[in-house]
C-alpha positions in Angstrom: 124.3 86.8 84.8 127.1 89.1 86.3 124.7 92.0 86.4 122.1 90.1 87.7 124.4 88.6 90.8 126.1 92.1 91.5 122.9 93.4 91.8 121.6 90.5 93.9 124.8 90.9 95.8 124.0 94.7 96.5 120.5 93.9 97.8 122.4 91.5 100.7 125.3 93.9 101.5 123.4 97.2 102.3 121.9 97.5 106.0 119.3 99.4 105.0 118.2 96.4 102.6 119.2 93.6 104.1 118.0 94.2 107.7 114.3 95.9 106.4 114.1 92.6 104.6 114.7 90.7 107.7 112.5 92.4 110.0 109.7 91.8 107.2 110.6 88.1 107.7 110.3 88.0 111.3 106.4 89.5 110.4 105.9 86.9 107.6 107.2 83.9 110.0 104.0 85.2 112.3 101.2 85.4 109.2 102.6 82.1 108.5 102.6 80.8 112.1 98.9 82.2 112.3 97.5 80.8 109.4 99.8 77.1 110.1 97.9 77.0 113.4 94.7 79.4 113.3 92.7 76.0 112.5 94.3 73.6 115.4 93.6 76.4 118.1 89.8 76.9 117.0 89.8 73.0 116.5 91.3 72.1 119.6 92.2 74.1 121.7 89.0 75.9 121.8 86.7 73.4 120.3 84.8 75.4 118.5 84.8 74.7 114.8 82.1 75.9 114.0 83.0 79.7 114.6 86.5 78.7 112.0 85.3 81.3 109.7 84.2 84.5 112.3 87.2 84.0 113.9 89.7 84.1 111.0 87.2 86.9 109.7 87.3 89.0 113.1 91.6 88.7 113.3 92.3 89.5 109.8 90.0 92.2 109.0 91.8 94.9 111.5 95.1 93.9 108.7 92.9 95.6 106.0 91.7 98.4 107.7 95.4 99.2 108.8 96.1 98.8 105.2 94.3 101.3 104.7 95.0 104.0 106.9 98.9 103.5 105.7 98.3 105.2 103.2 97.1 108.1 105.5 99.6 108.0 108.1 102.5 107.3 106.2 102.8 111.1 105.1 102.0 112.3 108.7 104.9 110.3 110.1 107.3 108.6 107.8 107.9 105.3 106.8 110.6 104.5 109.3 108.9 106.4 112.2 106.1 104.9 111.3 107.7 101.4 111.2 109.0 101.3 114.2 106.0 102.7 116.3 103.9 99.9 114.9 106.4 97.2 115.6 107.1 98.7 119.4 103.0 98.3 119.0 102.5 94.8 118.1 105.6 93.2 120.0 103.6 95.2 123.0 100.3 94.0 122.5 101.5 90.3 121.5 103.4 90.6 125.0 100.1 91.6 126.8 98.5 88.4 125.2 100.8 86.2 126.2 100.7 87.2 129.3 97.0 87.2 129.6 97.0 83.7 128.1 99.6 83.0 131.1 97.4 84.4 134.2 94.3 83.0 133.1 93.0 79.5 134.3 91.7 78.8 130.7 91.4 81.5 127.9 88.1 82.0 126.3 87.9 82.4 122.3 87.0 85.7 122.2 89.4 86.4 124.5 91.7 85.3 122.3 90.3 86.9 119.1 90.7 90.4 120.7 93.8 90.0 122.0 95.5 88.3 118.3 93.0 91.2 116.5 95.0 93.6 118.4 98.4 92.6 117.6 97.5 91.8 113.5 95.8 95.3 113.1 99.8 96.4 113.1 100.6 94.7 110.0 99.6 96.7 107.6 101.8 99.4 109.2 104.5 97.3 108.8 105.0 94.9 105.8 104.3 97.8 103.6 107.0 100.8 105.3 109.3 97.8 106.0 109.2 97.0 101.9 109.2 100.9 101.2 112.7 101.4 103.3 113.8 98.2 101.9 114.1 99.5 98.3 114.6 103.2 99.0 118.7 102.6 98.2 118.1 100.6 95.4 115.9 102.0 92.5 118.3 101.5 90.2 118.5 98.0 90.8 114.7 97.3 91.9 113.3 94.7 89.4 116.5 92.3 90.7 116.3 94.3 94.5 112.6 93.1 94.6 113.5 89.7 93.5 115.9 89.1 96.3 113.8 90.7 99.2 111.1 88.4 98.2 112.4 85.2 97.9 114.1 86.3 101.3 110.8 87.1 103.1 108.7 84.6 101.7 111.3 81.7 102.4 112.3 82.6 105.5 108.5 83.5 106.6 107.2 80.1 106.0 110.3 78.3 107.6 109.5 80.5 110.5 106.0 80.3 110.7 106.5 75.8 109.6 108.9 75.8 113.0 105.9 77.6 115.6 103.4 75.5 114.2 105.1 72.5 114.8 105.5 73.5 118.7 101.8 73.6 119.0 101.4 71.4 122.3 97.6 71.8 122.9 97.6 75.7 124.2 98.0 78.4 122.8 100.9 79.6 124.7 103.5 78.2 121.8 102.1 80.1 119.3 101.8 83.5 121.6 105.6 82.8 122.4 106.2 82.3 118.8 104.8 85.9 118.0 106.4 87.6 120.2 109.3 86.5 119.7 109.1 87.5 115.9 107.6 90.6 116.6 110.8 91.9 119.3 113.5 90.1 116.7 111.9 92.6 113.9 112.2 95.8 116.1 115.7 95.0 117.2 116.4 94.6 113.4 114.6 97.5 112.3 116.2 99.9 114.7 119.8 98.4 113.5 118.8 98.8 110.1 117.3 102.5 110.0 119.9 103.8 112.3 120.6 106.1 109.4 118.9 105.6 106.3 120.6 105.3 102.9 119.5 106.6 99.5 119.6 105.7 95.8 123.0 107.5 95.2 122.5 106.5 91.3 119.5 109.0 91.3 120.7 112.5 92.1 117.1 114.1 91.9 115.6 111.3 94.1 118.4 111.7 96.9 117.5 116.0 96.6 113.7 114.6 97.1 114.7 112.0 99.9 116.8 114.9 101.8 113.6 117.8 101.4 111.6 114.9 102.9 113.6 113.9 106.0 114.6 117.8 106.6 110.6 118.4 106.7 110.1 115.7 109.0 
């Protein structure tokens, strides 16, 4: 149990950990928010329930193709480059919505599937770099490291996402407010906590990897 709580409390104590966790947080508290409310804004707000399934389909499937090109960019740019280029990205583009949603008389429902496809396409960029950074100064602590940043981000996530749904007043201007808000709290956190990135200092042949890495780039 002592190893077990040192090691939990070395996962709270290091920026690097601590504030990659919370930015992934901020991003879960917005899957959550989307899929809490998703159903109420094609319900009711759109009355179109018919089109549930197209529209969930249309806003989540630009998440797995950014998934997938991860993988790709990830050695181009870096893990915290490109972190913070998607966040700046999706805070950006949920800003433009919510602003849209503003000007507009009445916002049509592919309006609004464009505009929230836009923004979700950036997750994949994030949750996984965001993890990545998380755990980079912890390998020698990762089963117990991973523990913690999950609990962390799946707790907090769902409180986050529980407290936008529960604004929903009809529009879909709560919601929009709700992700942009979570998407600029996650930059802000990410630039704090990637100011200057740590390594595993228990693994000397990692830290000469980590250093011929961030030289390169």
């Amino acid at each position: 149990m002592r190893a077990i709580g040192g090691a939990a409390w070395e996962t709270i104590r290091i920026r690097q950990s601590i504030g990659n966790t919370l930015a992934q947080t901020m991003l879960m508290g917005a899957l959550f928010a989307f899929i809490n409310s998703i159903q109420q804004i094609v319900f009711d707000v759109f009355g179109r329930p018919d089109l549930i399934g197209i529209v969930f389909a249309c806003i989540a499937g630009p998440m797995a193709f950014s998934s997938y090109a991860n993988s790709k960019l990830v050695m181009r740019f870096g893990s915290k480059r490109l972190l913070l280029i998607a966040l700046s990205a999706f805070t950006g583009v949920a800003f433009l919505h919510l602003l849209a949603a503003e000007m507009v008389t009445r916002e049509s429902i592919w309006m609004f599937v464009i505009l929230q496809a836009a923004t979700m396409s950036f997750f994949g960029l994030i949750g996984a770099n965001a993890g990545a950074l998380a755990m980079e100064p912890l390998g020698h602590i990762a089963g117990t490291a991973s523990s913690v940043q999950g609990v962390i981000a799946t707790i907090g996530g769902a409180l986050i996402g529980f407290t936008i749904g529960q604004e929903f007043n009809g529009t879909t201007l709560p919601f929009l407010i709700g992700f942009t808000s979570c998407g600029a709290a996650a930059l802000a956190i990410a630039f704090w906590a990637n100011h200057k990135p740590s390594t595993d200092t228990h693994d000397r042949a990692e830290v000469e990897i980590q250093e011929t890495v961030s030289r390169a780039g």
